[in-house]
Every structure is written in C-alpha cells, then in structure tokens.
C-alpha positions as CSV (number, residue, x, y, z in Angstrom):
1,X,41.7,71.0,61.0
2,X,41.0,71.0,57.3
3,X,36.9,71.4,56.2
4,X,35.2,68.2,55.1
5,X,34.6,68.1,51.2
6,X,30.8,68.2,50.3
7,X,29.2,65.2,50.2
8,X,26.2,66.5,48.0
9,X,22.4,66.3,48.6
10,X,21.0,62.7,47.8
11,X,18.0,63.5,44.9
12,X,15.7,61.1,43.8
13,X,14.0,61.7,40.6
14,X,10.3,59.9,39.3
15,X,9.7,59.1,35.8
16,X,12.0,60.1,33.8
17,X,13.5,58.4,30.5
18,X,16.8,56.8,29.9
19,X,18.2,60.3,28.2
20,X,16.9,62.4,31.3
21,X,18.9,59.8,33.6
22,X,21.8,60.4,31.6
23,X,21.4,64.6,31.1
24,X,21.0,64.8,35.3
25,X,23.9,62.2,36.2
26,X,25.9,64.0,34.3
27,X,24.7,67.5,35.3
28,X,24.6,66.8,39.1
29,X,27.5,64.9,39.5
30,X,28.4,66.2,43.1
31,X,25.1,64.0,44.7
32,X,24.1,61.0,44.5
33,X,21.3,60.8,42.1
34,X,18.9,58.3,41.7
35,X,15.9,57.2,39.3
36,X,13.2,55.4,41.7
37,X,10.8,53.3,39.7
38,X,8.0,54.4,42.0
39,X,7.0,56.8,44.4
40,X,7.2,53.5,47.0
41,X,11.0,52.8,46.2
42,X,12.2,56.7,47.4
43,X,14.6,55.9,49.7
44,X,14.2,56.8,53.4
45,X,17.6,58.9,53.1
46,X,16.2,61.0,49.9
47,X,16.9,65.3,50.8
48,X,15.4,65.9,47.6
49,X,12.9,64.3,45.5
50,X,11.6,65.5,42.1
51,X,7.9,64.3,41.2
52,X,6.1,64.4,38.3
53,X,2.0,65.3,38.3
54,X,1.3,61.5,39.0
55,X,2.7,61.3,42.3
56,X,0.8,62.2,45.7
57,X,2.7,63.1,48.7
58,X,1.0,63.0,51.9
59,X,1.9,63.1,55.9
60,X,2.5,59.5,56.1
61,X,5.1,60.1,53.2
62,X,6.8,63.0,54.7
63,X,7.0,60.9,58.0
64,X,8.5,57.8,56.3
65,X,11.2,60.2,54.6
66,X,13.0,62.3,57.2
67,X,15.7,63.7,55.5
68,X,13.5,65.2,52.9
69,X,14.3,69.0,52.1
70,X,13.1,69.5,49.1
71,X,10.0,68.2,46.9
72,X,9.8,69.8,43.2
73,X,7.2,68.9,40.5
C-alpha cells in the first residue's frame, strides 16, 4: 500500500492585513490557510488558530472547536 500524501494542518489566522495574508499563503502552502474576520467565524474544523491580544478564548470556545491543536498569540 503506498502512504497517503499529507493533507496539512487547517490554520486560521485573526487580524491580519492583506500583505500578511499573502506572506502566510505563500509560506504555508501545504495547509489550508485561512483569514477569519472574527474570532466567531473560526471554523469548527480549525487544528490551529493564531490570535492576536484582542481575542479571548474560553471553555465554551475550545468546546465549539474540537479539532483545535494549537492556539498561538
């Protein structure tokens, strides 16, 4: 049987500017990256999600988001 290619981590990263979109796209090109508009619109099937000092992550968060891994200010 031949090994399954890496499907890559699924990140979601909060406020960032059109150039930082473009610099991580481009730099993490093996997940599927995404640019929530809000803290509200991380999908439920986010591994790892990058927040910025605005955003407050609680229980009922970390319930909603199952798949999450990873959370790095």
């Amino acid at each position: 049987m031949l090994p399954q290619p890496s499907r890559g981590m699924t990140i979601d990263i909060l406020e960032t500017e059109s150039s930082e979109e473009e610099f991580f796209s481009r730099n993490l090109s093996d997940h599927t990256v995404r640019f929530p508009a809000s803290l509200d619109r991380v999908g439920e099937d986010t591994e790892v999600l990058s927040i910025f000092i605005y955003s407050k992550i609680d229980a009922a968060f970390l319930d909603a988001h199952p798949n999450l891994r990873l959370v790095a200010p």
